[in-house]
C-alpha positions as CSV (number, residue, x, y, z in Angstrom):
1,X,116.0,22.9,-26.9
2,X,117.7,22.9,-30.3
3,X,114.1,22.9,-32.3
4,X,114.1,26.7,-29.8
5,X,117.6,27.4,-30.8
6,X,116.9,26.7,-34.3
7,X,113.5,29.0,-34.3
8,X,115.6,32.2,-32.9
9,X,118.3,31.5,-35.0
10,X,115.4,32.2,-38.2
11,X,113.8,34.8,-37.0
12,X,117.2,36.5,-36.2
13,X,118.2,35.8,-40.1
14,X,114.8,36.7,-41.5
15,X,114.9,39.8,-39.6
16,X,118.3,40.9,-40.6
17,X,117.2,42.5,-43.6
18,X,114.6,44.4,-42.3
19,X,116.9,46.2,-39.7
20,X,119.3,46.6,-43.0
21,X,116.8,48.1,-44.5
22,X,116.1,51.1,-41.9
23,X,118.1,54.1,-40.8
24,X,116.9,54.1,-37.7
25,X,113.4,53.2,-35.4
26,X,111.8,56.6,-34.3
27,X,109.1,55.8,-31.4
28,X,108.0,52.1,-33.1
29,X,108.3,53.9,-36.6
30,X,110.8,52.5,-38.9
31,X,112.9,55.6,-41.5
32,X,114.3,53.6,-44.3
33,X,117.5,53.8,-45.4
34,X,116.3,54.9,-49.2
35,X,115.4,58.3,-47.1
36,X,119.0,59.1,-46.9
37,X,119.7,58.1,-50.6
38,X,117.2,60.3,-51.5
39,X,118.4,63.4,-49.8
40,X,121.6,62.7,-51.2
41,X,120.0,62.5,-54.5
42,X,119.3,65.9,-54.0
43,X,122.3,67.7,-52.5
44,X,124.1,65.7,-55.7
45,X,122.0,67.2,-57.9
46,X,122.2,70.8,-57.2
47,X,126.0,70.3,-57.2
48,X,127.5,69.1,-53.8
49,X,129.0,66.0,-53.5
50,X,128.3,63.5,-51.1
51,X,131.0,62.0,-48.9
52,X,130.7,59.8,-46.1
53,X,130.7,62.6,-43.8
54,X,128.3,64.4,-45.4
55,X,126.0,61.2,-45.3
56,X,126.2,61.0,-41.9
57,X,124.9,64.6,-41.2
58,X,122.1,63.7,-43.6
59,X,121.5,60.6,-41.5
60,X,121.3,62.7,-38.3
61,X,119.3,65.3,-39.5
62,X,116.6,62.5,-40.9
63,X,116.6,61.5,-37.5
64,X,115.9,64.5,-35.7
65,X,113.1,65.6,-38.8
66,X,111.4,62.0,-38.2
67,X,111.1,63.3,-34.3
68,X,110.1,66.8,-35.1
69,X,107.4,65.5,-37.5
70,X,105.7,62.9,-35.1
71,X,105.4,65.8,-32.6
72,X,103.9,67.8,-34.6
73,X,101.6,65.5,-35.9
74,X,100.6,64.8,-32.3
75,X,99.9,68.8,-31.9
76,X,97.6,68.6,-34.7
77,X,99.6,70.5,-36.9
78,X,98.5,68.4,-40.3
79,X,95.0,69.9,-39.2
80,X,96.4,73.3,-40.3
81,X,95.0,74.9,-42.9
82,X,98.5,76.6,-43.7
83,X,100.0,73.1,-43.6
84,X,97.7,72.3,-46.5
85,X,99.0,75.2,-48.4
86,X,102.8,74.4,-47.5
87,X,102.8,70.9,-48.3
88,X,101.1,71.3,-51.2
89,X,103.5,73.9,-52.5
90,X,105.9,71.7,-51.3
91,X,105.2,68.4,-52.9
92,X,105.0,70.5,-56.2
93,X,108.4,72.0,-55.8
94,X,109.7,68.2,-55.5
95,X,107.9,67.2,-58.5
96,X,108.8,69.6,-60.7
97,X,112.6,68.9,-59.1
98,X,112.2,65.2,-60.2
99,X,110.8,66.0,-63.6
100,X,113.6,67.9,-64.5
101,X,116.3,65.9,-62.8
102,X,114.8,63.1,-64.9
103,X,115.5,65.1,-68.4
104,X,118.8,66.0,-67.4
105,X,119.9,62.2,-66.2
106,X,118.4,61.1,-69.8
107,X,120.4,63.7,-71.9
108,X,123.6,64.3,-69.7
109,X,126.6,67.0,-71.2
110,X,128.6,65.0,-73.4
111,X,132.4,65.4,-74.1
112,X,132.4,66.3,-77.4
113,X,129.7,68.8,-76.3
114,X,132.0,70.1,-73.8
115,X,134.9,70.0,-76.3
116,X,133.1,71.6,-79.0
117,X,132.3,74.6,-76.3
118,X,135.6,74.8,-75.2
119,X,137.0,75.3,-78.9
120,X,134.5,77.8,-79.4
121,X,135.9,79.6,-76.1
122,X,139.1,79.4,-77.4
123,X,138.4,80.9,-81.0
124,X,136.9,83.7,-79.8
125,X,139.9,84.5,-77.4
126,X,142.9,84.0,-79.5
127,X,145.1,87.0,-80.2
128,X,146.9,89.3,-78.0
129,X,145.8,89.8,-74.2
130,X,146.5,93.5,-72.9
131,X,147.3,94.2,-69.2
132,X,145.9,97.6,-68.6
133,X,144.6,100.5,-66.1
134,X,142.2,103.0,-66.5
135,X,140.8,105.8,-65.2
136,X,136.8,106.7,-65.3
137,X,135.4,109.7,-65.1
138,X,131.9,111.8,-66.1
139,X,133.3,114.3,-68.3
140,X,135.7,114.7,-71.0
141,X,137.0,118.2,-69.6
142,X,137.7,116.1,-66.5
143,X,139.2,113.3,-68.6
144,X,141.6,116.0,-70.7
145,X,142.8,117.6,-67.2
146,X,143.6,114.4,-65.7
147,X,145.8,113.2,-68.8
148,X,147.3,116.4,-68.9
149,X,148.4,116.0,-65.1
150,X,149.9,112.3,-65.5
151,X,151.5,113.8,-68.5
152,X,153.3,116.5,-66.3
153,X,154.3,113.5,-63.6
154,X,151.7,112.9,-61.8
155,X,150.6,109.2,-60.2
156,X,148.2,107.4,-62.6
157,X,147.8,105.0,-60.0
158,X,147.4,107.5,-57.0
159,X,144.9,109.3,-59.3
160,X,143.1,106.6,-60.3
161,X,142.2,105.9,-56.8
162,X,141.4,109.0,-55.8
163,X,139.3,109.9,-59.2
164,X,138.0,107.0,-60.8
165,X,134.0,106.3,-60.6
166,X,134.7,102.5,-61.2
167,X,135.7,101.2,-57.9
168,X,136.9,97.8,-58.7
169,X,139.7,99.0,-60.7
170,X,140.1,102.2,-59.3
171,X,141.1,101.1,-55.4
172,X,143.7,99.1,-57.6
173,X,145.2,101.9,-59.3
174,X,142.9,101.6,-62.4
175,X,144.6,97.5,-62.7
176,X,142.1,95.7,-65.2
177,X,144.2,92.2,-65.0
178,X,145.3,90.7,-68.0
179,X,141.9,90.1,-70.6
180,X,140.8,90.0,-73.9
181,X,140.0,92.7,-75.6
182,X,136.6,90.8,-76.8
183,X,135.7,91.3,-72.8
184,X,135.6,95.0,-73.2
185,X,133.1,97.7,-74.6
186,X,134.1,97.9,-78.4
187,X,134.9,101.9,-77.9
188,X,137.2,101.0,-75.1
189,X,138.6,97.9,-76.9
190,X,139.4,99.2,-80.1
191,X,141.5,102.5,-78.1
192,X,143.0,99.9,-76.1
193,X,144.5,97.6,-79.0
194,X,145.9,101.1,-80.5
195,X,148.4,101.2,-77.8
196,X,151.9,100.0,-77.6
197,X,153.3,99.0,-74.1
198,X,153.9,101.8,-71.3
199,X,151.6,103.9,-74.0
200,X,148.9,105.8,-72.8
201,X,145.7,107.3,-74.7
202,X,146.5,111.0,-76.0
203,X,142.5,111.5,-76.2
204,X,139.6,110.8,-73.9
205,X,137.9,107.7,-74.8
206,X,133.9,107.9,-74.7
207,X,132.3,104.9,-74.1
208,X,128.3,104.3,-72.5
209,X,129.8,104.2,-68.8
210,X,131.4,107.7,-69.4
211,X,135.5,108.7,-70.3
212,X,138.6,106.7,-69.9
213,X,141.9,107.6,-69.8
214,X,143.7,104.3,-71.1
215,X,147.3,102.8,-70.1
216,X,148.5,99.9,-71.4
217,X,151.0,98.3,-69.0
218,X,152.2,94.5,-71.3
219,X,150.8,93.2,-73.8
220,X,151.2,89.0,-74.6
221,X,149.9,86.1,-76.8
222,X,146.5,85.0,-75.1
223,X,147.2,82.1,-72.6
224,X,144.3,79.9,-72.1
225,X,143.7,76.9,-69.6
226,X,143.7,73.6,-71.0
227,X,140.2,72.1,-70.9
228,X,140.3,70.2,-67.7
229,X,140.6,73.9,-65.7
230,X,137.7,74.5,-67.9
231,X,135.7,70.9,-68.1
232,X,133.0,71.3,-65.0
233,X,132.3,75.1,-65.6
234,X,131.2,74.6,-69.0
235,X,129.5,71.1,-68.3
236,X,127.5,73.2,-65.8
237,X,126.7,75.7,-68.3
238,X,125.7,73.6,-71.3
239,X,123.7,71.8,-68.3
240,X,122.1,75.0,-67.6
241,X,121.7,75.7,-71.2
242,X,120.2,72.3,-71.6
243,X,117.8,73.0,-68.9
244,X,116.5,76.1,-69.9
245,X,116.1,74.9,-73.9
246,X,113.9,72.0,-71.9
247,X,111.8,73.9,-70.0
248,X,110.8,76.2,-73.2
249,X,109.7,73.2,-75.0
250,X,107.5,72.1,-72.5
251,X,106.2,75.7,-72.0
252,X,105.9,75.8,-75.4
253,X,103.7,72.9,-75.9
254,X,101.6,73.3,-73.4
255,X,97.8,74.9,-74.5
256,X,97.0,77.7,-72.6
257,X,93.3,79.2,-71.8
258,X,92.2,82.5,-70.5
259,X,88.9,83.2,-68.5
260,X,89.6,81.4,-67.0
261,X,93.2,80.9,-67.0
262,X,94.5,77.3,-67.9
263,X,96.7,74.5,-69.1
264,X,95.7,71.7,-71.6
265,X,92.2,72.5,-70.6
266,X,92.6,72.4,-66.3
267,X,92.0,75.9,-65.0
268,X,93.8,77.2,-62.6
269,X,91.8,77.5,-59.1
270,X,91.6,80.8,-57.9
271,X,92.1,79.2,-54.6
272,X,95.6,78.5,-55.5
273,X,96.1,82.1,-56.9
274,X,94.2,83.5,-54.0
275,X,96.9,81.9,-52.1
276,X,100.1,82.6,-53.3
277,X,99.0,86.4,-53.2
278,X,98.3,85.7,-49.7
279,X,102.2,84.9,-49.9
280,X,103.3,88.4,-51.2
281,X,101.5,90.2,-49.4
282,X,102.7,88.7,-45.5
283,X,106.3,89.5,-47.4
284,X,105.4,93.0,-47.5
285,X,104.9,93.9,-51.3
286,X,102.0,95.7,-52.7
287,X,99.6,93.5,-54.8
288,X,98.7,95.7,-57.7
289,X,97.8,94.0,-61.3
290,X,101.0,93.9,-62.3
291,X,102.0,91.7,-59.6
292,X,98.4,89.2,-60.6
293,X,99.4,88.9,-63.8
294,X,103.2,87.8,-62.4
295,X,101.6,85.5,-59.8
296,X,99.2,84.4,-62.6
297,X,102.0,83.4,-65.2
298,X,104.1,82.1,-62.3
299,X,101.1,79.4,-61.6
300,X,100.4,78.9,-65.0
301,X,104.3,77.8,-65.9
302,X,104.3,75.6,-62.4
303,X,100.8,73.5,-63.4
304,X,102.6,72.9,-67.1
305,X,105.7,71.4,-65.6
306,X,103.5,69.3,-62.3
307,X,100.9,68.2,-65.6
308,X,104.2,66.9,-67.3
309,X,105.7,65.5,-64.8
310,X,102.4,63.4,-64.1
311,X,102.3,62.4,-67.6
312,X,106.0,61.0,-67.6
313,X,105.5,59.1,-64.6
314,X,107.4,60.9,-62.4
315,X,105.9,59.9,-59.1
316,X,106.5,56.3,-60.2
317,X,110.2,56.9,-60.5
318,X,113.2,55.9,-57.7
319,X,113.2,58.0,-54.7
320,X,110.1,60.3,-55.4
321,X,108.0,59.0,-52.4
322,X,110.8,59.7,-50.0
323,X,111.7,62.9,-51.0
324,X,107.9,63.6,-50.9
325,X,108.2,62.5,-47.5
326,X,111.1,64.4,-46.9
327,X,109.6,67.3,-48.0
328,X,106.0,66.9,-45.9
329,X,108.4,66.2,-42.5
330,X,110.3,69.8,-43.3
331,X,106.6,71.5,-43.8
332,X,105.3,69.4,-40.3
333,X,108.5,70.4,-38.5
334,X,109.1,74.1,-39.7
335,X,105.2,74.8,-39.0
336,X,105.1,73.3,-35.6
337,X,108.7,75.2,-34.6
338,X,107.2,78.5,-36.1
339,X,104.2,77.9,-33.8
340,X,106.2,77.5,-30.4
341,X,108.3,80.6,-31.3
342,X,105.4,83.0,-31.7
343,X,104.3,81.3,-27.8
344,X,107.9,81.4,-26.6
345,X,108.3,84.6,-24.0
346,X,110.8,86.1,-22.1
347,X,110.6,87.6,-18.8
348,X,112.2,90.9,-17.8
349,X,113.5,89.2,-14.8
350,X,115.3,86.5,-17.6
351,X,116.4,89.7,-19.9
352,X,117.9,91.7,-16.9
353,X,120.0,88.2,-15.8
354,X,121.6,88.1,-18.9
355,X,122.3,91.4,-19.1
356,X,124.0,90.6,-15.6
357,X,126.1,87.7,-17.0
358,X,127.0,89.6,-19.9
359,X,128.1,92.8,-18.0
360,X,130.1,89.7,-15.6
361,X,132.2,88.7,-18.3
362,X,133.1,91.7,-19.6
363,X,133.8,93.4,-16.2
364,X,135.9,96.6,-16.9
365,X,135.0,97.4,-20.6
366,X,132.7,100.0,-21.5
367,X,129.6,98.3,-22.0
368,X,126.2,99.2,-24.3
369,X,123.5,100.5,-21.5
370,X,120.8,97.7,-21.2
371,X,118.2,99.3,-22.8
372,X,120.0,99.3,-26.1
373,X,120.7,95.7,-26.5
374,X,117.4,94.6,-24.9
375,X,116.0,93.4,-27.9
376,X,118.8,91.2,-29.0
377,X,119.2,89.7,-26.2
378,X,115.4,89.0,-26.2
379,X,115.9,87.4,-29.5
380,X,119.0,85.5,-28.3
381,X,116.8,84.0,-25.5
382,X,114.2,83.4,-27.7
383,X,116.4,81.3,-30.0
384,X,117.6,79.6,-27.0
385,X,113.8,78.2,-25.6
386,X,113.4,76.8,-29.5
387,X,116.6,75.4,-29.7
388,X,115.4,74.1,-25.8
389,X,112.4,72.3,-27.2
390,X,113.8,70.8,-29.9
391,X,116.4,69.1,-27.7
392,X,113.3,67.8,-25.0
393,X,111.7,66.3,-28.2
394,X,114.3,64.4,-29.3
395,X,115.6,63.8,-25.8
396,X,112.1,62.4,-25.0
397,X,111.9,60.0,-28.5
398,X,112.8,56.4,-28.7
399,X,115.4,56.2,-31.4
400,X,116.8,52.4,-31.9
C-alpha cells in the first residue's frame, strides 16, 4: 500500500507542472498558458495595458477561440481555399508585427531623447500666448460690413455664430482658446500679435482659408506643462518617428525587380496579386491601373518586411508560434461563423412574433408599421442564431 501511495503521490508531482503550464484542456487538447502572454504581448504593444482583469478576458476569449477553431476544423473549413488566402495574409500580418516589435524593443525612446524633444517644444513656444475670437468669412466686402457692424455695437460673439464658415470656433462665439501664435497661419499670426487686449483688427485679414476679422480678448506669458504631462505623448511620437525612419531603411535596402515585379531577386506571384485584387473588388472599388500599381507596391513593401523578418529570425523569437496560432484560430473561427450566417434564415412566422413582442412592450406608443423595421429585425434575429451557435459549441466542448 505505501509503494501505491508513494506511485500517486509522483505522478501527482510530476504532473503538476504540466497542468501549470496550460490555460485550460479544450476537448483532450491542452492551450498553454504562453497563449495568453502572447496576446497580451500584443494589446501591450499597440498601447493598452494589461491588468489582471484584462488578462482574464484574454483568458476567456482563448477559450472560446480554441472551441470555435476545433469546430471548424471538424467542418472542413482548413479545406477552404479562402482559408488558405486568410491565413496566409494573416500569418504575414503577425510577422511583420513581430519584426517590428522586435526593432522597437532593441532601440526603445530614451529620456534624454524625450528631454531633448520636450526642450525643442518648448523653444519653439516661448513668448506671449494670445486668447482670441475670430470671425471667417468668403469675402472682404463681407469681412468690412461685419467690422463695421461690431463697431456700431453689435455682438461679435452672436455674429460670429451666425456668420462664421469655421464651425469650431464659430458655435463658440469665434473662441480660439489660449495658443501660440506659431499654431496659426503666418497672415493670421502676424495680425494677431499686432493687437493689444480688447483690440480688434481695423482691416480684413486675408489668409488661404478666406477673411478674418480678429479680437484679441488677453494676452499672457506662454504656460507650458512640465514634462511629465508631456512624457508618453512624445515617447509615442519619437516611437512612431523611430518606426517609420526603420521601415524606410529596410525599404530602402531592399533590391527591387520589374517584369516581373520583385524583391532581392523573389518575384512576386501573380497569385498573390491576383488575390488581393480579388480583395478590392468584393469591397466594392473599381480596379483600374491605378489601383494595380497600389496593390502592386503594397505587395512589394509587405514581401521586403516578411523577407526581413525571416532573415532576423523572427519566427525563432518568444511568443511568435502562439500568436501564429492565435492568429490561424481567428481566421478558422471567423470563416466558419461567416459560413453559418450566410445559412442562417428567418421565417416570416419568427419576424411577425417579434414584431408582436415588440409592439407588447411598447403597448400605447405610436409604433413604426412592420414593414418598415422588417429588415432590422431580420438582422437582429439573425445575430441572435450566430450568437445561438456559438453558445451550443462551447456549451457542447469539454473544457477542464
Amino acid at each position: 500500500m505505501k509503494k501505491v501511495l508513494t506511485a500517486v503521490a509522483l505522478a501527482t508531482i510530476l504532473s503538476a507542472p504540466a497542468w501549470s503550464q496550460n490555460l485550460a484542456v479544450v476537448n483532450g487538447k491542452a492551450i498553454p498558458s504562453s497563449r495568453v502572454e502572447a496576446m497580451a504581448a500584443q494589446l501591450e504593444q499597440s498601447g493598452r495595458p494589461v491588468d489582471d482583469a484584462l488578462r482574464g478576458q484574454i483568458k476567456e476569449h482563448l477559450t472560446k477561440l480554441e472551441i470555435f477553431a476545433q469546430a471548424a476544423e471538424q467542418q472542413g473549413i482548413k479545406s477552404k481555399p479562402a482559408y488558405k488566402q486568410a491565413a496566409e495574409q494573416a500569418l504575414q500580418n503577425v510577422l511583420v508585427t513581430e519584426l517590428f516589435a522586435q526593432y522597437m524593443g532593441k532601440n526603445p525612446v530614451s529620456e534624454a531623447e524625450i528631454k531633448a524633444e520636450y526642450d525643442k517644444f518648448v523653444g519653439s513656444n516661448t513668448g506671449q500666448e494670445f486668447r482670441a475670437r475670430h470671425i471667417l468669412v468668403e469675402s472682404e466686402a463681407e469681412a468690412q460690413a461685419l467690422i463695421a457692424q461690431i463697431k456700431g455695437g453689435a455682438s461679435f460673439e452672436e455674429l460670429a455664430k451666425a456668420k462664421s464658415k469655421d464651425p469650431g470656433s464659430g458655435a463658440n462665439g469665434g473662441d480660439l482658446d489660449w495658443a501660440n501664435p506659431s499654431n496659426f497661419v503666418p497672415e493670421f499670426a502676424e495680425a494677431m500679435k499686432k493687437l493689444d487686449k480688447g483690440q480688434l483688427t481695423d482691416a480684413p485679414v486675408k489668409s488661404q482659408f478666406g477673411w478674418h476679422i480678429i479680437r484679441v480678448d488677453d494676452v499672457r506669458q506662454a504656460q507650458l506643462p512640465p514634462i511629465e504631462q508631456f512624457k508618453p505623448q512624445i515617447e509615442q511620437h519619437l516611437g512612431q518617428q523611430k518606426l517609420a525612419q526603420y521601415r524606410e531603411s529596410v525599404l530602402k535596402a531592399a533590391k527591387r525587380g520589374t517584369e516581373p515585379a520583385s524583391i532581392n531577386g523573389k518575384p512576386l506571384s501573380q497569385a498573390r496579386i491576383d488575390a488581393m485584387l480579388a480583395q478590392v473588388t468584393r469591397s466594392g472599388r473599381p480596379v483600374d491601373d491605378g489601383v494595380k500599381a497600389q496593390v502592386v507596391q503594397h505587395l512589394l513593401d509587405l514581401e521586403t518586411f516578411i523577407q526581413a523578418a525571416e532573415k532576423q529570425g523572427v519566427k525563432a523569437s518568444k511568443g511568435y508560434e502562439q500568436k501564429a496560432t492565435i492568429a490561424q484560430q481567428q481566421v478558422l473561427a471567423g470563416l466558419m461563423l461567416a459560413d453559418y450566417q450566410k445559412k442562417v434564415s428567418v421565417s416570416d412566422a419568427e419576424l411577425k412574433a417579434e414584431y408582436d413582442k415588440f409592439a407588447a412592450s411598447n403597448a400605447g406608443q405610436e409604433l413604426p408599421a412592420f414593414e418598415q423595421i422588417k429588415s432590422q429585425i431580420a438582422q437582429h434575429l439573425a445575430q441572435q442564431k450566430v450568437a445561438q451557435f456559438q453558445d451550443n459549441l462551447i456549451r457542447k466542448a469539454r473544457v477542464q
